[in-house]
Every structure is written in structure tokens, then in C-alpha cells.
N, CA, C and O atoms as a Tripos MOL2 file, in Angstrom:
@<TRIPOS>MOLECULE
protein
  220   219    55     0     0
PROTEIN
NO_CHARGES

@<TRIPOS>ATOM
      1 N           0.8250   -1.1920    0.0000 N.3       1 UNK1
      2 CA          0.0000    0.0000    0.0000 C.3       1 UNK1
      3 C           0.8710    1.2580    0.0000 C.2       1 UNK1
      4 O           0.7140    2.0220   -0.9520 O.2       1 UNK1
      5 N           1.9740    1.6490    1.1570 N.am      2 UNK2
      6 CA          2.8020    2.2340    1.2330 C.3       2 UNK2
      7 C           4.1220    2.9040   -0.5360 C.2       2 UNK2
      8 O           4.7720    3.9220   -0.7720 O.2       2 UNK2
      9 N           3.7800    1.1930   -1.4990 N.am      3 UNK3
     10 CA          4.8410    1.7670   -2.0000 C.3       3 UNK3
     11 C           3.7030    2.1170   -3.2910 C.2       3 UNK3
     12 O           4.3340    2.4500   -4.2940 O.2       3 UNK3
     13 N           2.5410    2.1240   -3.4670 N.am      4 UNK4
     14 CA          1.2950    2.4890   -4.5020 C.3       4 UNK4
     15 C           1.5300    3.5110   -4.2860 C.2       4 UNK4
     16 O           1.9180    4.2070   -5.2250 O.2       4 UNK4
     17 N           1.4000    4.1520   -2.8270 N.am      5 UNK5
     18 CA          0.9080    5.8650   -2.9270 C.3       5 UNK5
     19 C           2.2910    6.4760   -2.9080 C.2       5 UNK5
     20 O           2.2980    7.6710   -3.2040 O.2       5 UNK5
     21 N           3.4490    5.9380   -2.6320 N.am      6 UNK6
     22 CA          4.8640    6.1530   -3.1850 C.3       6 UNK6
     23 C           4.9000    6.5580   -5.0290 C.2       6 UNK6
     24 O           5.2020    7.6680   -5.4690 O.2       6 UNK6
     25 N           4.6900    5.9030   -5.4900 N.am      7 UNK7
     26 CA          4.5330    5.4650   -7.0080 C.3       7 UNK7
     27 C           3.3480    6.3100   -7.5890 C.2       7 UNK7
     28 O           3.4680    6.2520   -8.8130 O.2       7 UNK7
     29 N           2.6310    6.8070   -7.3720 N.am      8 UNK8
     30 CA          1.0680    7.5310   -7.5210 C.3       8 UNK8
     31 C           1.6970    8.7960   -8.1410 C.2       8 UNK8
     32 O           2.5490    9.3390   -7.4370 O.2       8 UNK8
     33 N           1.4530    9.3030   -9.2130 N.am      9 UNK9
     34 CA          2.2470   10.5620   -9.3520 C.3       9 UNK9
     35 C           0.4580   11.6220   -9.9550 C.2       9 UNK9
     36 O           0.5370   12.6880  -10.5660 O.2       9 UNK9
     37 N          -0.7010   11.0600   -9.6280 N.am     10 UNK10
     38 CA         -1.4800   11.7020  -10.4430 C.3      10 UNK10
     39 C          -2.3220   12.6980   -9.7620 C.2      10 UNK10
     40 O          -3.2430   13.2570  -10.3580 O.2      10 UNK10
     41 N          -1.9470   13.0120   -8.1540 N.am     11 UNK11
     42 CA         -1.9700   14.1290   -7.4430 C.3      11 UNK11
     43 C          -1.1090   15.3690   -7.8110 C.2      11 UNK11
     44 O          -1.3890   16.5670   -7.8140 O.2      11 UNK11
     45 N           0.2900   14.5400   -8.1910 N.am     12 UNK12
     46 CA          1.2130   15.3960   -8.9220 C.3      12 UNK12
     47 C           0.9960   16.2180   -9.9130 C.2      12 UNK12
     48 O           1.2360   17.4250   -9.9310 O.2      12 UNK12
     49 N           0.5380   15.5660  -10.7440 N.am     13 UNK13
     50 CA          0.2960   15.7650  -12.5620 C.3      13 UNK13
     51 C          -0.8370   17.1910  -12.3060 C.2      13 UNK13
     52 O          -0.8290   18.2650  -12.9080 O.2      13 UNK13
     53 N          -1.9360   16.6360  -10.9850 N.am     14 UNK14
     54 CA         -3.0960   17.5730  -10.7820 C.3      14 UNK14
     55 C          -2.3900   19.1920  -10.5300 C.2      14 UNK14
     56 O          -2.8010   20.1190  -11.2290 O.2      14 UNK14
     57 N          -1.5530   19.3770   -9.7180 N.am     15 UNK15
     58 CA         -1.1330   20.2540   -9.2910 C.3      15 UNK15
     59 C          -0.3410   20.8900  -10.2590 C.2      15 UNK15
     60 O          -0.5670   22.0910  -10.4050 O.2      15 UNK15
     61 N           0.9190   20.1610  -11.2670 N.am     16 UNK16
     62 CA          1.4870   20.4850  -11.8080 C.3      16 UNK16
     63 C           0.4170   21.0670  -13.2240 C.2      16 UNK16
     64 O           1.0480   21.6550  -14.1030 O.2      16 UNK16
     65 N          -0.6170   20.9690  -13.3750 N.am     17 UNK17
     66 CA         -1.8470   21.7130  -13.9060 C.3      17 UNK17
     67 C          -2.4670   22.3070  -13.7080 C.2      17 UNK17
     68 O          -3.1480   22.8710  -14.5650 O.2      17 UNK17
     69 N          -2.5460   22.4630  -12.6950 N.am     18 UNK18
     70 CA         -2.8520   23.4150  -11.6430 C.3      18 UNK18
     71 C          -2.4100   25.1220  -11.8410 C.2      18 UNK18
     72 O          -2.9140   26.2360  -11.9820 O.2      18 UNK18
     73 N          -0.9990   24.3720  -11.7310 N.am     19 UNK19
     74 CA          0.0570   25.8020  -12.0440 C.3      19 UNK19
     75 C           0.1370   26.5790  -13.4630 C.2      19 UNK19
     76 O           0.3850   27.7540  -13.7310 O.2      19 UNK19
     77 N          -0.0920   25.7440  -14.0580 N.am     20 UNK20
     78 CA          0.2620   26.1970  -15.8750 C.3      20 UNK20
     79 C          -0.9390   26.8880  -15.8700 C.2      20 UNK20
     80 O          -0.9250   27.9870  -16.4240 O.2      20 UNK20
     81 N          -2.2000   26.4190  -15.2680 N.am     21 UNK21
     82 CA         -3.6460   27.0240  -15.3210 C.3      21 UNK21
     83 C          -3.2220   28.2880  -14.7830 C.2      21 UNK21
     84 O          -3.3570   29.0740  -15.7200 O.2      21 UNK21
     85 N          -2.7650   28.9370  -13.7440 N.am     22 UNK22
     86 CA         -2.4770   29.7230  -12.8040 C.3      22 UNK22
     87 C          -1.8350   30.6440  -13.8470 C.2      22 UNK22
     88 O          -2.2360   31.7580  -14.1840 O.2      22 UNK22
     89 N          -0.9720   30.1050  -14.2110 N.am     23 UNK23
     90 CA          0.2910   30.9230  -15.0810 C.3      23 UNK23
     91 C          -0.4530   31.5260  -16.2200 C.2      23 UNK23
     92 O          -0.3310   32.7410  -16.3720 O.2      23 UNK23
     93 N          -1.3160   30.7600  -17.1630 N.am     24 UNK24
     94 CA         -1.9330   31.3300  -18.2240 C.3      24 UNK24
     95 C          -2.9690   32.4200  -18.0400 C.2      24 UNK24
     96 O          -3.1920   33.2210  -18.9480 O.2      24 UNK24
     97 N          -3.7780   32.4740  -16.5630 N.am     25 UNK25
     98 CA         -4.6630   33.0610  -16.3860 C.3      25 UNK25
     99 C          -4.2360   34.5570  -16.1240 C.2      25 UNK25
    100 O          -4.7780   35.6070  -16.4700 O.2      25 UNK25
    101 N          -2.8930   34.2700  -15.2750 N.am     26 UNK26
    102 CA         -1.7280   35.7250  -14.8880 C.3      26 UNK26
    103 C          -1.4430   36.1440  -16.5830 C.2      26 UNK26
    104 O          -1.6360   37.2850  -17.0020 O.2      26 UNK26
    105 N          -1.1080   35.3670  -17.1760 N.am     27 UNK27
    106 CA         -0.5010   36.2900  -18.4180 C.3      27 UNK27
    107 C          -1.5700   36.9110  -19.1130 C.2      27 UNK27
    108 O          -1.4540   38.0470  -19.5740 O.2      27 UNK27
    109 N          -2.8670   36.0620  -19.2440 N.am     28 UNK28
    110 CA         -3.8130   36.5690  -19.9110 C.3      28 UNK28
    111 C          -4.3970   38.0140  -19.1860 C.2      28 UNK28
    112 O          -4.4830   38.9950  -19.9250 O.2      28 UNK28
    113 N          -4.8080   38.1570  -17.7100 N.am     29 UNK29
    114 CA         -5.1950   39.1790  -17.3030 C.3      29 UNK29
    115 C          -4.1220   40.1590  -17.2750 C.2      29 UNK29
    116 O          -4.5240   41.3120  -17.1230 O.2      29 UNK29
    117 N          -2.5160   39.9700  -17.4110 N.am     30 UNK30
    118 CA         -1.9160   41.2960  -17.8200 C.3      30 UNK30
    119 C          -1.8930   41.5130  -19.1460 C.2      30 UNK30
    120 O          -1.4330   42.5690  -19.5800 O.2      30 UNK30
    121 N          -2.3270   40.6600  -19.8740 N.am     31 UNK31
    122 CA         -2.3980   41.3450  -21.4040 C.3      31 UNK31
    123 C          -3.5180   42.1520  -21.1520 C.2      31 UNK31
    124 O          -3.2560   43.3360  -20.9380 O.2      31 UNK31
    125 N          -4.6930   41.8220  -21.1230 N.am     32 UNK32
    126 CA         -5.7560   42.8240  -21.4110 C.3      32 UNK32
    127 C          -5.4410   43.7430  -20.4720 C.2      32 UNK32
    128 O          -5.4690   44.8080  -21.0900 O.2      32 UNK32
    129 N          -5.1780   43.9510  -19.4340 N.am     33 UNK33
    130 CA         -4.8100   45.0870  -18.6180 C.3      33 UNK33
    131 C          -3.9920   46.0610  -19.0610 C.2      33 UNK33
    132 O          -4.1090   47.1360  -18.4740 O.2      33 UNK33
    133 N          -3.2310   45.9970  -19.8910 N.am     34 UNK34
    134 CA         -1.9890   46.3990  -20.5090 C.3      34 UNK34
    135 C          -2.6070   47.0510  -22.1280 C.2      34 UNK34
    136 O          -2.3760   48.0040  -22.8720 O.2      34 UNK34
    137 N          -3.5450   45.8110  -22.0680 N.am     35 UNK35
    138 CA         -4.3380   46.4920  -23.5020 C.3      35 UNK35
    139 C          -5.2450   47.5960  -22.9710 C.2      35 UNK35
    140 O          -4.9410   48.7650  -23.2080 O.2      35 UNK35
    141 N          -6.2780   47.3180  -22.3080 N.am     36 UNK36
    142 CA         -6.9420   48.0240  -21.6250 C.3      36 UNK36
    143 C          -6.4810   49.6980  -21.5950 C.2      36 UNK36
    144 O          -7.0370   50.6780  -22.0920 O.2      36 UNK36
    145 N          -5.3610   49.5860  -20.8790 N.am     37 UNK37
    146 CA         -4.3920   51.0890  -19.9560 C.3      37 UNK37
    147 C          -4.2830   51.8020  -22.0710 C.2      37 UNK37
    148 O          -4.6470   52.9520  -22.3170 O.2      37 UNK37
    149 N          -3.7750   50.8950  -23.1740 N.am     38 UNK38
    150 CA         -3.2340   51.7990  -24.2460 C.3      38 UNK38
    151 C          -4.6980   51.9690  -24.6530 C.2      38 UNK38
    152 O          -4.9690   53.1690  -24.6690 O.2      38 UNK38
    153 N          -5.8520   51.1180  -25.0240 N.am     39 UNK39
    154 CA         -7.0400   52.2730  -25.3830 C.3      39 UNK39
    155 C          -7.5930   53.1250  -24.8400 C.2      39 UNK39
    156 O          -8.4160   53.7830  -25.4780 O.2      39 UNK39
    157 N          -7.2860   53.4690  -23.2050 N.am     40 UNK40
    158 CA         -7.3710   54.4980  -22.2280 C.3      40 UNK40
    159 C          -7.0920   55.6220  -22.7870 C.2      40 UNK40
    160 O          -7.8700   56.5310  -23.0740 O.2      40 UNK40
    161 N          -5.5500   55.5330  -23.0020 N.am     41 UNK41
    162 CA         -4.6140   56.7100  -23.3610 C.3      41 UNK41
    163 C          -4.9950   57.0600  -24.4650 C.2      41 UNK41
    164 O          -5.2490   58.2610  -24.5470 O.2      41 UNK41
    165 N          -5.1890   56.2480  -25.6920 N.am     42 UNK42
    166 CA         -5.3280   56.3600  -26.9320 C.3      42 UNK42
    167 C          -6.7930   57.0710  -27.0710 C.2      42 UNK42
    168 O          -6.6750   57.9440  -27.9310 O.2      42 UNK42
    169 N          -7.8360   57.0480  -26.6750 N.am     43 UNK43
    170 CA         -9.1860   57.7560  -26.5730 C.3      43 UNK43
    171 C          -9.0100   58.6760  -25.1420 C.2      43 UNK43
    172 O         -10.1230   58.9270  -24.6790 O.2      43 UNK43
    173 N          -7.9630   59.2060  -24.3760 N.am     44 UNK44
    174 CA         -7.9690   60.3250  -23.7380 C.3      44 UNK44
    175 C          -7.3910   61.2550  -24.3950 C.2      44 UNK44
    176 O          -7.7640   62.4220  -24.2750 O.2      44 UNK44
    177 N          -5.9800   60.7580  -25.5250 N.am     45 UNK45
    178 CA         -5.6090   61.5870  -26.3090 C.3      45 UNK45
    179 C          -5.9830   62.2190  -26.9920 C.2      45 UNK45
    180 O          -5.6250   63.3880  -27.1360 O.2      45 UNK45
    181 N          -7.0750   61.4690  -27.8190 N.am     46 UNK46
    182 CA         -8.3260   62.2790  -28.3020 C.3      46 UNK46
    183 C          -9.0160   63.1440  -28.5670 C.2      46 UNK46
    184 O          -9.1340   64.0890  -29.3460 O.2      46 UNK46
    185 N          -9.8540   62.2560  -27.1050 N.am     47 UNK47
    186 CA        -10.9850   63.0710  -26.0610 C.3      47 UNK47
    187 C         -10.4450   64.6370  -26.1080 C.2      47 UNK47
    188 O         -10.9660   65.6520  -26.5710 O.2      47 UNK47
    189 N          -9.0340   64.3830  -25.3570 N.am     48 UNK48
    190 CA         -8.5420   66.0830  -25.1660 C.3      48 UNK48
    191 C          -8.2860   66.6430  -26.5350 C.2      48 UNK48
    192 O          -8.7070   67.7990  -26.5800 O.2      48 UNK48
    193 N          -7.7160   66.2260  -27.7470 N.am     49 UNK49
    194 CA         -7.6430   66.7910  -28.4370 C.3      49 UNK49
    195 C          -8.7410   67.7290  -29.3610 C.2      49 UNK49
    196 O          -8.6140   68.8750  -29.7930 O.2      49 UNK49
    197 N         -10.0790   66.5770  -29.5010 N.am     50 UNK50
    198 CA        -10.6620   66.9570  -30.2080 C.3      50 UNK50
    199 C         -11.5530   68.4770  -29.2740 C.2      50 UNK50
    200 O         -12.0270   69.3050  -30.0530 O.2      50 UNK50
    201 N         -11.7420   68.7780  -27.7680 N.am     51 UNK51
    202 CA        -11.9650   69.4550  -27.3430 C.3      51 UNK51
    203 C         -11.1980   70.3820  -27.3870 C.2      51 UNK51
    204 O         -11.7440   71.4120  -27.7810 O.2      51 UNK51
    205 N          -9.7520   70.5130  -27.0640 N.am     52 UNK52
    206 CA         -8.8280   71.9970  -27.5590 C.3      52 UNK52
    207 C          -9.3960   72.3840  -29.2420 C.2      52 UNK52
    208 O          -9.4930   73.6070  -29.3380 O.2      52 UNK52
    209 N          -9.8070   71.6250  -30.6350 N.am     53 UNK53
    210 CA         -9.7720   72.1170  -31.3020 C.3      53 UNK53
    211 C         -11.0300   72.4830  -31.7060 C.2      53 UNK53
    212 O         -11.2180   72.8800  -32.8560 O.2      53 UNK53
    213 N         -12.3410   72.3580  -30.5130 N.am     54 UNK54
    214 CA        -13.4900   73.1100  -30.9810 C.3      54 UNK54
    215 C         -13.3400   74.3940  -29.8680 C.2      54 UNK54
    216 O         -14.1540   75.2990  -30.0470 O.2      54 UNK54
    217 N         -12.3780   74.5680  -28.7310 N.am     55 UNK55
    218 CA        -12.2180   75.4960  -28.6160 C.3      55 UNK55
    219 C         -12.1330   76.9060  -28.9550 C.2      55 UNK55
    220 O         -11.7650   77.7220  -28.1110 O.2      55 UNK55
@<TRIPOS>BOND
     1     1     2 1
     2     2     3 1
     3     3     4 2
     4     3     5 am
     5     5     6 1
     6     6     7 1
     7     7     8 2
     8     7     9 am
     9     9    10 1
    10    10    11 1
    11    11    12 2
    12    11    13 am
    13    13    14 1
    14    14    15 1
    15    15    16 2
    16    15    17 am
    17    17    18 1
    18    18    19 1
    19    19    20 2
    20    19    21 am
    21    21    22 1
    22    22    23 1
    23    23    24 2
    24    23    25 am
    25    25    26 1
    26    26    27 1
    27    27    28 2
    28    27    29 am
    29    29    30 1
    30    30    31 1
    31    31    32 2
    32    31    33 am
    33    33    34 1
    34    34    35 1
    35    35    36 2
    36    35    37 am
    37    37    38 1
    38    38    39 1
    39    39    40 2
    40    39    41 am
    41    41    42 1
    42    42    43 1
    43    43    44 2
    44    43    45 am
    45    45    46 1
    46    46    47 1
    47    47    48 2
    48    47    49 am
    49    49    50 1
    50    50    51 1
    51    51    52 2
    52    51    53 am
    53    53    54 1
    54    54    55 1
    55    55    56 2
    56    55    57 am
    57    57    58 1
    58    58    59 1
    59    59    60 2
    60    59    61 am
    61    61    62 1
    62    62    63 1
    63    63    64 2
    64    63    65 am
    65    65    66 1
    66    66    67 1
    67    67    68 2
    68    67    69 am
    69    69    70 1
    70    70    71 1
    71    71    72 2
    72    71    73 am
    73    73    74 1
    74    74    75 1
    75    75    76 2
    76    75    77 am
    77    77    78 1
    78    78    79 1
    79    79    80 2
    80    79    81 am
    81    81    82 1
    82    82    83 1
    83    83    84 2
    84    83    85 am
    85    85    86 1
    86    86    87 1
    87    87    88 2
    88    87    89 am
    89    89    90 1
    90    90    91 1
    91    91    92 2
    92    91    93 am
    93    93    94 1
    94    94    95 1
    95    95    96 2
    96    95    97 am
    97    97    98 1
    98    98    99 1
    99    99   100 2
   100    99   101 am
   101   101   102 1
   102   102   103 1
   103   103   104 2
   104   103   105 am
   105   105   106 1
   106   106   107 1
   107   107   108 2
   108   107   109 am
   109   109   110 1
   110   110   111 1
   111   111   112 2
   112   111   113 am
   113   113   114 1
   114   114   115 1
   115   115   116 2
   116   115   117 am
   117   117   118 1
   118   118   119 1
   119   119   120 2
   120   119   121 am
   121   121   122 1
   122   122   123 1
   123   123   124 2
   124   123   125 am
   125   125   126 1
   126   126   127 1
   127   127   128 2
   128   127   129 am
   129   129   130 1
   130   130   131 1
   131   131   132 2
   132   131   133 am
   133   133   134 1
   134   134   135 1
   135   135   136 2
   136   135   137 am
   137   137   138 1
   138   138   139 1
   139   139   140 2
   140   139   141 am
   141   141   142 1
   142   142   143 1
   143   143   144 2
   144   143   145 am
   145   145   146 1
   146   146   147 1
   147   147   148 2
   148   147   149 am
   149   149   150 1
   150   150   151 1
   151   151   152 2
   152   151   153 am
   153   153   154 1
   154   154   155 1
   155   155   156 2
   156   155   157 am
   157   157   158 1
   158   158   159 1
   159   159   160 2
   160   159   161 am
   161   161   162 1
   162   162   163 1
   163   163   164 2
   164   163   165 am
   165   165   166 1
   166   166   167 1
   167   167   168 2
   168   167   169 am
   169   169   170 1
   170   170   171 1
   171   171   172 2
   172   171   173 am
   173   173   174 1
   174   174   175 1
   175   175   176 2
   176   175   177 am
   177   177   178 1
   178   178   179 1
   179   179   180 2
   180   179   181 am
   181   181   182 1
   182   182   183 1
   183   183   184 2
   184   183   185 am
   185   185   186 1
   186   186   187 1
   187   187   188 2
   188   187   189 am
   189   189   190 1
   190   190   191 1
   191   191   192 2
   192   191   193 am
   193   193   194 1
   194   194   195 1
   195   195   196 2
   196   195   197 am
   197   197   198 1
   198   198   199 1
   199   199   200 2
   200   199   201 am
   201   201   202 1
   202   202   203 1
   203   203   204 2
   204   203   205 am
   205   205   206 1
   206   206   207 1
   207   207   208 2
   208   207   209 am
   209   209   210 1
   210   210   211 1
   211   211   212 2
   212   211   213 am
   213   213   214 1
   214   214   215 1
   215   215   216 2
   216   215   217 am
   217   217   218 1
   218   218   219 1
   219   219   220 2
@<TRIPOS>SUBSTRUCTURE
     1 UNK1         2 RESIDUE 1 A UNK
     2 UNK2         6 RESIDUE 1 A UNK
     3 UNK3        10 RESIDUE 1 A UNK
     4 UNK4        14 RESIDUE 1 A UNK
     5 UNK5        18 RESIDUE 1 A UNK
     6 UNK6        22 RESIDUE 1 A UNK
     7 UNK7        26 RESIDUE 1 A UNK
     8 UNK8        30 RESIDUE 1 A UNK
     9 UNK9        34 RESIDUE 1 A UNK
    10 UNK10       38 RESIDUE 1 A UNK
    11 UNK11       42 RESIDUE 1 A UNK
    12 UNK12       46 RESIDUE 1 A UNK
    13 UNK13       50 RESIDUE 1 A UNK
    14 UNK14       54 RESIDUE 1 A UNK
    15 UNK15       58 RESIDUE 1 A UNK
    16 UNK16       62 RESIDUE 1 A UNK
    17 UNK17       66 RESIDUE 1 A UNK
    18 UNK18       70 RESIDUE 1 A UNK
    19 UNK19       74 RESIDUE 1 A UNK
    20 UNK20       78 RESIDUE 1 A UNK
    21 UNK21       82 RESIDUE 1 A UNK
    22 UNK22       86 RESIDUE 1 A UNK
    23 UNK23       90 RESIDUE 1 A UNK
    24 UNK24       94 RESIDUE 1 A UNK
    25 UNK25       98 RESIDUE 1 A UNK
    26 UNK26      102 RESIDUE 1 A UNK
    27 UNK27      106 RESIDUE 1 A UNK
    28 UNK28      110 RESIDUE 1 A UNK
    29 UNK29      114 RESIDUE 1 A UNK
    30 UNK30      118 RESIDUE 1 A UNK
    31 UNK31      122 RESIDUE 1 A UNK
    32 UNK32      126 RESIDUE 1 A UNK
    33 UNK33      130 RESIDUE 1 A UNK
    34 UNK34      134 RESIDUE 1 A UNK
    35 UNK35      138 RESIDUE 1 A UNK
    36 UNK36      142 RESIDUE 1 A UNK
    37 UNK37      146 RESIDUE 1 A UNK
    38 UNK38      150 RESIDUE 1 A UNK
    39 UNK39      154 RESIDUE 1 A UNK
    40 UNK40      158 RESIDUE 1 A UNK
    41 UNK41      162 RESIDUE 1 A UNK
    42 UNK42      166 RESIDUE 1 A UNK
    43 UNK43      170 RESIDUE 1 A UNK
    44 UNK44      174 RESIDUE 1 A UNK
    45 UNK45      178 RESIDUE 1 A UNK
    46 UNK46      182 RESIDUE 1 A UNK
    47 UNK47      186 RESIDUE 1 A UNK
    48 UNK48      190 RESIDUE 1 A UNK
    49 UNK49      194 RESIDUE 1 A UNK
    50 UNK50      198 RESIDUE 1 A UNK
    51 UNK51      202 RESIDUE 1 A UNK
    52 UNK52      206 RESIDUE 1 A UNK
    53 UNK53      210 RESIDUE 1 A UNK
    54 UNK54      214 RESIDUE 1 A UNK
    55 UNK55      218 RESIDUE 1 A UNK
């Protein structure tokens, strides 16, 4: 019994999927965040511009 759950690696495998899940979810929410922040800027640049020139 001792040397089964020795030998058992599919708690392992769970976790080690676990992580990659973890990892993809971090990269994905700083992409759009990152995307997010440049159409911010990109439609504040705008925003302000097109108001200075009906000034």
C-alpha cells in the first residue's frame, strides 16, 4: 500500500496543472490590462484633443 501511494504521481500531474492554469490566467489578465491602460490613453488623447480644437 505504502509503496502504490509512493509510485502515484497523479496528485502530482493535478497540481502540476494546476500551475500552468495559474500561469496562463496571470498572463492573460496582464495582457488585457496592458491592452486596456493603451485604449485608455489612446481615446484620452483624443478626447482632449478633439476638445482643444473646438475650442
Amino acid at each position: 500500500m505504502l509503496r502504490r501511494f509512493i509510485q502515484n504521481e497523479s496528485g502530482a500531474t493535478a497540481i502540476e496543472y494546476g500551475l500552468i492554469a495559474a500561469l496562463l490566467f496571470l498572463a492573460i489578465v496582464t495582457g488585457v490590462s496592458n491592452y486596456a491602460n493603451g485604449l485608455k490613453t489612446l481615446f484620452g488623447d483624443n478626447a482632449g484633443r478633439i476638445q482643444d480644437a473646438l475650442r
